[in-house]
C-alpha positions in Angstrom: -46.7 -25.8 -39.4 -44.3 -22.7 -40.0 -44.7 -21.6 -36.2 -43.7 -25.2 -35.2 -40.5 -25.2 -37.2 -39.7 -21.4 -36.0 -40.5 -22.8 -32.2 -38.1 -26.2 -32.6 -35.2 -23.7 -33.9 -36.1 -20.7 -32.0 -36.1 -22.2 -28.1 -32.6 -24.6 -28.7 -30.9 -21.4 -29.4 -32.8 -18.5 -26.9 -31.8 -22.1 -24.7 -28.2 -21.8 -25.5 -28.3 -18.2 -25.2 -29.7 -17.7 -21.6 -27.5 -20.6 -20.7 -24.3 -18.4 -21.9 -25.3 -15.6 -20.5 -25.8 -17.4 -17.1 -22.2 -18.5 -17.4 -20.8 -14.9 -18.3 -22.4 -13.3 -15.2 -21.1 -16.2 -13.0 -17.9 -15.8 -14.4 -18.3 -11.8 -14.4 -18.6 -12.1 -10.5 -15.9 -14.4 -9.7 -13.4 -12.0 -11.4 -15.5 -9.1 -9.5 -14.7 -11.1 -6.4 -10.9 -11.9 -6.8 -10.6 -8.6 -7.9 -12.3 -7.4 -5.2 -9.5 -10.0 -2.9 -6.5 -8.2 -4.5 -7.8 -4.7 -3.8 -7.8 -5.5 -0.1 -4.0 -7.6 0.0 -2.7 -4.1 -2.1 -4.6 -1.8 0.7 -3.5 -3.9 3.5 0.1 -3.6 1.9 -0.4 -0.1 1.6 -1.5 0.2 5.1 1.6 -1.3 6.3 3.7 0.4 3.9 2.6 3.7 5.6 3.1 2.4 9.5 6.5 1.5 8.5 7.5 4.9 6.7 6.0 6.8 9.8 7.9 4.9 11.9 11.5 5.8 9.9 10.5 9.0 10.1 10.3 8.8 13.2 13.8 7.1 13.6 14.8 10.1 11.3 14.1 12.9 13.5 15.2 11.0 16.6 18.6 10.9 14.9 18.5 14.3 13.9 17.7 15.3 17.3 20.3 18.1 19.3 20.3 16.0 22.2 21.5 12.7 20.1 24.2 14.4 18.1 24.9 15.6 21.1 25.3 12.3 23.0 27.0 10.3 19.6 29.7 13.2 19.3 30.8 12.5 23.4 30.9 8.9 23.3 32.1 8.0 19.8 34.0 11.0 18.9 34.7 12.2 22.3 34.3 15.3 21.8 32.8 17.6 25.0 31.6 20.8 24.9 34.2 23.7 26.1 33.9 25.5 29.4 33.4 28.8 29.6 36.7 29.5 31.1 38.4 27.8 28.0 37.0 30.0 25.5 38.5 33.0 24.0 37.1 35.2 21.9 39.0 36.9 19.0 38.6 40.0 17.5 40.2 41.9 14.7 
């Protein structure tokens, strides 16, 4: 009689318990899962974060480039390099 009353309290609440458990591992993987989602959107961000800084550096040593100064200071600035005739050299 004891054994019965253990078994009709006992196997409502191991019930209850293996049904909560159940829950917390399916709820356990669905945060694993979007968490898993956001890693990928923050590496694909990353990603494109890095193509976009290579490419202004890029743009950065283009503009920094002899040849570009060069070409900027003749048609904006118009200034031309001297001929050799022109210059004079001055000593003390």
């Amino acid at each position: 009689m004891r054994i019965r009353k253990f078994l009709m309290i006992a196997l409502p609440i191991l019930w209850f318990a293996v049904l909560g458990t159940a829950v917390q591992v399916i709820y356990a993987r669905h945060k694993a899962r979007n968490m898993f989602v956001h890693l990928e959107k923050l590496n694909a961000e990353r990603d494109s974060l890095e193509m976009e800084w290579g490419r202004l550096q890029l743009e950065q040593s283009y503009w920094s480039s002899h040849a570009f100064v060069e070409r900027v200071a003749n048609s904006k600035l118009q200034m031309n390099l001297p001929q050799t005739r022109d210059v004079r050299i001055v000593r003390q």
